[in-house]
py3Dmol code that shows the C-alpha trace and the ligand (Angstrom):
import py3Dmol

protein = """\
ATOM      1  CA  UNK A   1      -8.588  20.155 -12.078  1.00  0.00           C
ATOM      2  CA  UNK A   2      -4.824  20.460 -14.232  1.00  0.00           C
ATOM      3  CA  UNK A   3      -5.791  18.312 -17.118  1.00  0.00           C
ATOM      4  CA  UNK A   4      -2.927  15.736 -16.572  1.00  0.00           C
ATOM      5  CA  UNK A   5      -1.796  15.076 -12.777  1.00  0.00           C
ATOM      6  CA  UNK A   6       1.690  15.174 -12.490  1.00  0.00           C
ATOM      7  CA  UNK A   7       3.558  13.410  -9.496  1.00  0.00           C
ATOM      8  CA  UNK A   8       4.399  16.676  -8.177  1.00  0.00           C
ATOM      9  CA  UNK A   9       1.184  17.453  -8.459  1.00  0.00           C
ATOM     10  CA  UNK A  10      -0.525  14.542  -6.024  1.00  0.00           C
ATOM     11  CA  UNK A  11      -2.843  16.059  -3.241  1.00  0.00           C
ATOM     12  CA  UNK A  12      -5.018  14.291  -0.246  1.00  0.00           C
ATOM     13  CA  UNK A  13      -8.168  16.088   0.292  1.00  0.00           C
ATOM     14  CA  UNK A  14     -10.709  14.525   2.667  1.00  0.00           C
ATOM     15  CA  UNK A  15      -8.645  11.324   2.861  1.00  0.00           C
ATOM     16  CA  UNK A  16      -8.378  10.332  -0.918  1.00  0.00           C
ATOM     17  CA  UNK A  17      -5.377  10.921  -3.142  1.00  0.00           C
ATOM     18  CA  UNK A  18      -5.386  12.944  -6.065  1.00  0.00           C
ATOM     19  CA  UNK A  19      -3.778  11.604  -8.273  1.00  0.00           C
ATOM     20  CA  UNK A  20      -5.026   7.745  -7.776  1.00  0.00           C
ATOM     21  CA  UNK A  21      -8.442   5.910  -9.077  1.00  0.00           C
ATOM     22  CA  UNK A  22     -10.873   4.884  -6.150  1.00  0.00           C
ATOM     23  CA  UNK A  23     -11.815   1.496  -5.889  1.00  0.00           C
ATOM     24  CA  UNK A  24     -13.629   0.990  -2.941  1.00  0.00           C
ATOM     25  CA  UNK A  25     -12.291  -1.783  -0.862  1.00  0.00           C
ATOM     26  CA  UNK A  26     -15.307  -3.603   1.771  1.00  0.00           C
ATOM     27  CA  UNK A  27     -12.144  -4.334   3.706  1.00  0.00           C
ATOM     28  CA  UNK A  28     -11.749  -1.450   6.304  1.00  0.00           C
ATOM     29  CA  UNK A  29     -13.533   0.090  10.165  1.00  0.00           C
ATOM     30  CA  UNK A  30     -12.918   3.042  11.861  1.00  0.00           C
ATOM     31  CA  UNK A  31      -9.786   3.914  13.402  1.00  0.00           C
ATOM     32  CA  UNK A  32      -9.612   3.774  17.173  1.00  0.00           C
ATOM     33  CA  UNK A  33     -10.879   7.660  18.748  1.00  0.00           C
ATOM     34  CA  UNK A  34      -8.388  10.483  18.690  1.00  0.00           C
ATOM     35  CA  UNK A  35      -6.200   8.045  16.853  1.00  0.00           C
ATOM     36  CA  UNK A  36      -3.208  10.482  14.918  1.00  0.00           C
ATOM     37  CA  UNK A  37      -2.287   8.987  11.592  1.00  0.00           C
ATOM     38  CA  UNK A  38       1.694   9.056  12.400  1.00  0.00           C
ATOM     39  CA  UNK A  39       3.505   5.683  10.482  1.00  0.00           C
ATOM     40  CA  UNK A  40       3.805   4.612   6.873  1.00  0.00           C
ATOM     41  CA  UNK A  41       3.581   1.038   6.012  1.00  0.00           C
ATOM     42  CA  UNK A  42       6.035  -0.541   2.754  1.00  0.00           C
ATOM     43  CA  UNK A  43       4.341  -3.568   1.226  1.00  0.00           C
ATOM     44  CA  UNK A  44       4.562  -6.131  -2.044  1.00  0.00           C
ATOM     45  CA  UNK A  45       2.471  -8.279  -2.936  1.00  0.00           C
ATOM     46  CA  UNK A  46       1.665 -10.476  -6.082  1.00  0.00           C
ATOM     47  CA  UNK A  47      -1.025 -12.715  -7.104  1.00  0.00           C
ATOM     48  CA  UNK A  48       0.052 -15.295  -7.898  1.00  0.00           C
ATOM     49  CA  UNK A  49       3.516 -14.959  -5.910  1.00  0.00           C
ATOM     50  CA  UNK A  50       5.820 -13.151  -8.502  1.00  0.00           C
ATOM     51  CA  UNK A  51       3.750 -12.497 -11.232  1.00  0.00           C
ATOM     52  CA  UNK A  52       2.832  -9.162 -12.001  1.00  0.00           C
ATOM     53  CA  UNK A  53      -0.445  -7.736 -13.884  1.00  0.00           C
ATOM     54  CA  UNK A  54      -1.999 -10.976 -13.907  1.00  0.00           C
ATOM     55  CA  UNK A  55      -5.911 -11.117 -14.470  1.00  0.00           C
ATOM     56  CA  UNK A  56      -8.990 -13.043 -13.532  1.00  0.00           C
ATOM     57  CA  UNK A  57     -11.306 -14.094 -16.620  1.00  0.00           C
ATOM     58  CA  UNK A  58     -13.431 -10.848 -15.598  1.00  0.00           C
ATOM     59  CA  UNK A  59     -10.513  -8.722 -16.405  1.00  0.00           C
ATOM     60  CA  UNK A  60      -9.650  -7.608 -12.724  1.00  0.00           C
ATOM     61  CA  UNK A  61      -6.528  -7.360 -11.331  1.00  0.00           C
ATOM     62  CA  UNK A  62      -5.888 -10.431  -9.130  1.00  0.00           C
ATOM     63  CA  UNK A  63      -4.607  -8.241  -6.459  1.00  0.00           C
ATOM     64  CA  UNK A  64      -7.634  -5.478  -6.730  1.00  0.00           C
ATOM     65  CA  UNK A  65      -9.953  -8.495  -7.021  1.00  0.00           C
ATOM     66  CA  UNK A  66      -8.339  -9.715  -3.625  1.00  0.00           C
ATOM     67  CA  UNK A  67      -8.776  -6.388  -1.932  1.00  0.00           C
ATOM     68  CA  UNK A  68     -12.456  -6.338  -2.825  1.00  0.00           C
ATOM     69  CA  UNK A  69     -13.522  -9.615  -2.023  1.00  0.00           C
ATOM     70  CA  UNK A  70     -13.495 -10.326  -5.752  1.00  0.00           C
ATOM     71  CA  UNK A  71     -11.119 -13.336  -6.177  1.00  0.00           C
ATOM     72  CA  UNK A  72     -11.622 -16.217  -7.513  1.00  0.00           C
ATOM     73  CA  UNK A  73     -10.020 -18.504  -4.973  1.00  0.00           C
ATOM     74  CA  UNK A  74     -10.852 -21.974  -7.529  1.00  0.00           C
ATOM     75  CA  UNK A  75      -8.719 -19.726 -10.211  1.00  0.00           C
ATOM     76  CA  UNK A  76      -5.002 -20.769  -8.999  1.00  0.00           C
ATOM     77  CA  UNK A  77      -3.700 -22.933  -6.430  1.00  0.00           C
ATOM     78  CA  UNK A  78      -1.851 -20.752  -4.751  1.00  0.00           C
ATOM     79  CA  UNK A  79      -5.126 -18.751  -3.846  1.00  0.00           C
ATOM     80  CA  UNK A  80      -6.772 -21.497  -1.989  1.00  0.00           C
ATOM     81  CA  UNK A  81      -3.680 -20.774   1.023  1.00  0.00           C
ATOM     82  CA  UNK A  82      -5.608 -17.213   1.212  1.00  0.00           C
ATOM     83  CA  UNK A  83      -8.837 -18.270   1.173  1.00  0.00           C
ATOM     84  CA  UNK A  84     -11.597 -15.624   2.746  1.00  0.00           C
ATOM     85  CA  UNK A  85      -9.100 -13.489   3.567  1.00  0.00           C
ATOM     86  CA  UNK A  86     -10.410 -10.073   3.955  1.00  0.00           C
ATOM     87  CA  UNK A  87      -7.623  -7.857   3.619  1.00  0.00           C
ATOM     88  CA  UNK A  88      -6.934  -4.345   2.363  1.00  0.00           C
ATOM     89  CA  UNK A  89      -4.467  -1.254   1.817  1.00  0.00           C
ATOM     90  CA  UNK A  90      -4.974   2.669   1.759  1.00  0.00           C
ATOM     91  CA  UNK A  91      -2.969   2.277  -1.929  1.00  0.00           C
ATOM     92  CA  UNK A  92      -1.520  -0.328  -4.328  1.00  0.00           C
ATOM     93  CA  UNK A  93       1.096   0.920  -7.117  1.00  0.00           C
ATOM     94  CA  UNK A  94       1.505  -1.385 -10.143  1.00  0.00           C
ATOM     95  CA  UNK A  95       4.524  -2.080 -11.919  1.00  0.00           C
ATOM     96  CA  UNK A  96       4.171   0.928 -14.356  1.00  0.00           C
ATOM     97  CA  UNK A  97       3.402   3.492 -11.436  1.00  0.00           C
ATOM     98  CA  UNK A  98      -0.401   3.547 -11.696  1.00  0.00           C
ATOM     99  CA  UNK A  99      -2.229   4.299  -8.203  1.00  0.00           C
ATOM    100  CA  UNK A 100      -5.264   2.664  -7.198  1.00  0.00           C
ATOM    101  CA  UNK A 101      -6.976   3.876  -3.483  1.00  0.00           C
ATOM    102  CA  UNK A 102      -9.268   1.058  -1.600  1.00  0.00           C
ATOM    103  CA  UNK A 103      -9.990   2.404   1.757  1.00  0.00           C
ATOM    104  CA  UNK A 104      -9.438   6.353   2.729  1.00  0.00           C
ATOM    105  CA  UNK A 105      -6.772   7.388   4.560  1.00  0.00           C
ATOM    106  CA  UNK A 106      -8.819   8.221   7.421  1.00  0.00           C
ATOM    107  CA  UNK A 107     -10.420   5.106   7.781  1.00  0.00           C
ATOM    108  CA  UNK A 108      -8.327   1.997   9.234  1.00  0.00           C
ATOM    109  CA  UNK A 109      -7.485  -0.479   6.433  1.00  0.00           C
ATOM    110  CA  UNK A 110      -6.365  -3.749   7.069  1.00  0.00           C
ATOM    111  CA  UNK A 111      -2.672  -4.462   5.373  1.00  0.00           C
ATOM    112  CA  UNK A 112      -0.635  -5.308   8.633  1.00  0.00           C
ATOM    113  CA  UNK A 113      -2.232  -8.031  11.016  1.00  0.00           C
ATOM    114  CA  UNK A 114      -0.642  -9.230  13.879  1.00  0.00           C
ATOM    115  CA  UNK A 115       2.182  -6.603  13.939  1.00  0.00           C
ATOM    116  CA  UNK A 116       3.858  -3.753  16.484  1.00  0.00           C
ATOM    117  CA  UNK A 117       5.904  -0.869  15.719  1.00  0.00           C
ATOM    118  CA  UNK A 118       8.447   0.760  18.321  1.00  0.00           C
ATOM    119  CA  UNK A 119       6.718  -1.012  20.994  1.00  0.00           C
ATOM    120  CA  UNK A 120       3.243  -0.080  20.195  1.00  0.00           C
ATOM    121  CA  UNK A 121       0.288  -3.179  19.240  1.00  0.00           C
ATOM    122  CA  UNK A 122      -2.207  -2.891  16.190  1.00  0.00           C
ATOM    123  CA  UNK A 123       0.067  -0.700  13.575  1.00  0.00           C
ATOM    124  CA  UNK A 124      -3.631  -1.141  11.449  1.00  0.00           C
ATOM    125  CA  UNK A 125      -5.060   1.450  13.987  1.00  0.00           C
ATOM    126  CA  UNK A 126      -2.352   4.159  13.539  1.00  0.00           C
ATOM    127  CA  UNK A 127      -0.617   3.302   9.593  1.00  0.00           C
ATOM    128  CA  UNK A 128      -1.386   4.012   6.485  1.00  0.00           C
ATOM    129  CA  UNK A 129      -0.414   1.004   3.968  1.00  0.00           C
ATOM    130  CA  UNK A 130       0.726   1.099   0.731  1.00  0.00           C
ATOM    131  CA  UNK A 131       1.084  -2.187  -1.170  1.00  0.00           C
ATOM    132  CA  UNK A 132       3.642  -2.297  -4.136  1.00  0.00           C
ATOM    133  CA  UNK A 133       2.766  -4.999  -7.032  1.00  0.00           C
ATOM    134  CA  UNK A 134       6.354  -6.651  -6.347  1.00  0.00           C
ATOM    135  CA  UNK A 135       8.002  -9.705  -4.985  1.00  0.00           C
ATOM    136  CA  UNK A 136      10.516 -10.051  -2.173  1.00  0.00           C
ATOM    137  CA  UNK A 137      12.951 -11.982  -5.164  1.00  0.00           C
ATOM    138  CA  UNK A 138      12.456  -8.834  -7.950  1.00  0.00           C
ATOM    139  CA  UNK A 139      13.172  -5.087  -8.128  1.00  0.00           C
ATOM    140  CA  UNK A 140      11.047  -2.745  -8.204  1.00  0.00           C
ATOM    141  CA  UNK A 141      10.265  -0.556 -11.306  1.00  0.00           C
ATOM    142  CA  UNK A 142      11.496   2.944 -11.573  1.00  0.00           C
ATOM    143  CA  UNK A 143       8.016   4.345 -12.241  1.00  0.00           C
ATOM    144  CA  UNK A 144       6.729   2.827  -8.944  1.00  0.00           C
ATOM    145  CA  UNK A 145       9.654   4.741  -7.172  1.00  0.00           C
ATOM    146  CA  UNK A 146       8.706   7.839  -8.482  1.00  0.00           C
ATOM    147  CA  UNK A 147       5.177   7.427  -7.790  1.00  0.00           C
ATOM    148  CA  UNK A 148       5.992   6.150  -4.359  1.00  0.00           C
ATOM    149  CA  UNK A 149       8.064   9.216  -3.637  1.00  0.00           C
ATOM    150  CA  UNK A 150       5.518  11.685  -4.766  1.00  0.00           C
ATOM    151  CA  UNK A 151       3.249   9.973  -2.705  1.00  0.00           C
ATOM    152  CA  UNK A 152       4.904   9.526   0.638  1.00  0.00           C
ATOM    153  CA  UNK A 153       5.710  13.433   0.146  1.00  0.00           C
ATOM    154  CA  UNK A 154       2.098  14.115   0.162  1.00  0.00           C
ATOM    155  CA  UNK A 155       1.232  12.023   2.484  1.00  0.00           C
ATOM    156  CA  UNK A 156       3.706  14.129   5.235  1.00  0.00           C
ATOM    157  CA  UNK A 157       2.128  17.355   3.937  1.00  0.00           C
ATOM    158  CA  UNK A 158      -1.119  15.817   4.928  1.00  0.00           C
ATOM    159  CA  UNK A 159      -0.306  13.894   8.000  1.00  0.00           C
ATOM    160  CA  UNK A 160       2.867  15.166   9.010  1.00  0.00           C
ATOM    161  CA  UNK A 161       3.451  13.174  11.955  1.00  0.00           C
ATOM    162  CA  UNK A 162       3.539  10.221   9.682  1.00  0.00           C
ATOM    163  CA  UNK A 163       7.439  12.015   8.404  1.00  0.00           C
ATOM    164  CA  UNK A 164       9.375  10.310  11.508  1.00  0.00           C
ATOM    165  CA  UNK A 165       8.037   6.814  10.758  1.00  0.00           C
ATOM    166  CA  UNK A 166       8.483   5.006   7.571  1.00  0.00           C
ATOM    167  CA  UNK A 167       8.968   1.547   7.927  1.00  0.00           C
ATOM    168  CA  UNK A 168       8.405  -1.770   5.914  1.00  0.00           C
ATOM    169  CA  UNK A 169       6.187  -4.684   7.172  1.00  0.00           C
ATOM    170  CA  UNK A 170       9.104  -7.122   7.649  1.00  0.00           C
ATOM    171  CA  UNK A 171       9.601  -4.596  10.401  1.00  0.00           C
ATOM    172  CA  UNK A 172       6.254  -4.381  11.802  1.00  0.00           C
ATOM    173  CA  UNK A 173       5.877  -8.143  11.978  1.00  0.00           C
ATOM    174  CA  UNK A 174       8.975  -9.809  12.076  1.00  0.00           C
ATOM    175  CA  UNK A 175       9.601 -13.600  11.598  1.00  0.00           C
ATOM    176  CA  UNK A 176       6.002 -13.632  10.076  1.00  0.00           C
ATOM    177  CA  UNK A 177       6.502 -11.245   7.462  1.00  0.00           C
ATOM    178  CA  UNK A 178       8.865 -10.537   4.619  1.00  0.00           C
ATOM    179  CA  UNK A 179       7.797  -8.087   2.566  1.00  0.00           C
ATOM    180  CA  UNK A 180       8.584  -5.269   0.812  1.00  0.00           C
ATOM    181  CA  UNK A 181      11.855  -7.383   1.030  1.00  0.00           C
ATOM    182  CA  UNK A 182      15.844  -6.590   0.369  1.00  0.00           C
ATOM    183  CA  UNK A 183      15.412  -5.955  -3.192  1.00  0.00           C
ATOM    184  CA  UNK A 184      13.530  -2.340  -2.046  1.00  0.00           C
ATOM    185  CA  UNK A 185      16.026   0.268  -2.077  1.00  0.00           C
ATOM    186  CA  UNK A 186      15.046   2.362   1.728  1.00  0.00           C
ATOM    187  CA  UNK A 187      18.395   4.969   0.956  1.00  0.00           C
ATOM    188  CA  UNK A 188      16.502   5.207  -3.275  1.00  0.00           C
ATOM    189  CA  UNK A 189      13.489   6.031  -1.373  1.00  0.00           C
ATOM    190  CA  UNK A 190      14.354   8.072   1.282  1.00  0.00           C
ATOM    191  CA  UNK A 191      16.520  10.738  -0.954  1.00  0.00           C
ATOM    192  CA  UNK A 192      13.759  10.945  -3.353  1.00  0.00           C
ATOM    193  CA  UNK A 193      11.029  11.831  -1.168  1.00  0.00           C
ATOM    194  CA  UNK A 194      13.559  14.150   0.574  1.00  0.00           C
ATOM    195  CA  UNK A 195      14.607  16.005  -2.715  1.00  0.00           C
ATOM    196  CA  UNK A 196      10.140  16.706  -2.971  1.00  0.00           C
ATOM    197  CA  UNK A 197       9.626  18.411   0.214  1.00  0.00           C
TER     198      UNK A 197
END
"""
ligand_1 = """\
1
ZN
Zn 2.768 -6.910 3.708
"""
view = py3Dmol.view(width=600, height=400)
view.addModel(protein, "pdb")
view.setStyle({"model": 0}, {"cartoon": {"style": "trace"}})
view.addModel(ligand_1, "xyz")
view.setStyle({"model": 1}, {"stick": {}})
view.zoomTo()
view.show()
């Protein structure tokens, strides 16, 4: 192991990420047999809705505590609209770039619900989701581009039939969703994961 991981220096062995910290999410099942891992999934999220790094009184991350079944739904109004959801992602990037992994790449999180991508149901069985700590109404940081960039490039080395489909979940489930939203920059994105392969 390099002593410091570098973004250019992000792996996927066995379905986990180098360069992120595990946190194992309850939130996932097996994907579907013989499934191929072929579409990336954009997503923000915030807890509460536009504030970012907030905490419980246990020191988790709202959004972590969400993915693990941790939340305290009594701890903000807002959470009692998402209450019981059991919901996940492969990865969430904070606002300063850091990576946490809840459910292995292999595995089938669940980050897109009701949703269908170029005609096909269920993009949970076939996607891999990222979630970025963002808001449809803010941009995003610079760090989490870079992180996001290095990622998505090692995800195609890994999965490389995921490199034709990169798509947001406003796309995947439109009219019911609206995230990452039109303050993500696709043409950013795009040219910096092109400029790492
Ligand atoms: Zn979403």
């Amino acid at each position: 192991m390099p002593s410091s991981i570098t973004p250019s220096s992000m792996t996927i062995n066995g379905g986990l990420l180098s360069a992120a910290t595990w946190l194992a999410s309850p939130n996932f099942n097996n994907r579907p047999d013989n499934t191929t891992i072929d579409t990336i999934v954009i997503h923000n999220i915030s807890l509460p809705p536009d504030e970012f790094g907030a905490c419980g009184t246990d020191g988790v991350h709202y959004v972590k505590a969400l993915f693990t079944n941790q939340l305290d739904w009594a701890a903000h109004p807002y959470f009692q609209t998402i209450k019981g959801a059991e919901v996940s992602a492969h990865l969430f990037i904070e606002r300063d770039g850091t990576i946490t992994q809840l459910v292995n790449f292999n595995d089938r999180a669940w980050h897109a619900g009701r949703s269908s991508y170029l005609g096909r149901p269920e993009c949970n069985d076939y996607s891999i989701g990222i979630e970025l700590e963002g808001s449809d109404f803010v941009s995003f940081t610079s760090e989490q581009y870079d992180t996001l960039a290095a990622v998505i490039a090692a995800i195609y080395s890994a999965y490389p039939k995921t490199r034709r489909h990169l798509t947001g979940h406003s796309d995947i489930a439109p009219g019911r969703k609206t995230d990452p939203g039109d303050y993500f920059e696709w043409a950013k994105l795009r040219s910096m994961v092109a400029k790492q392969l």
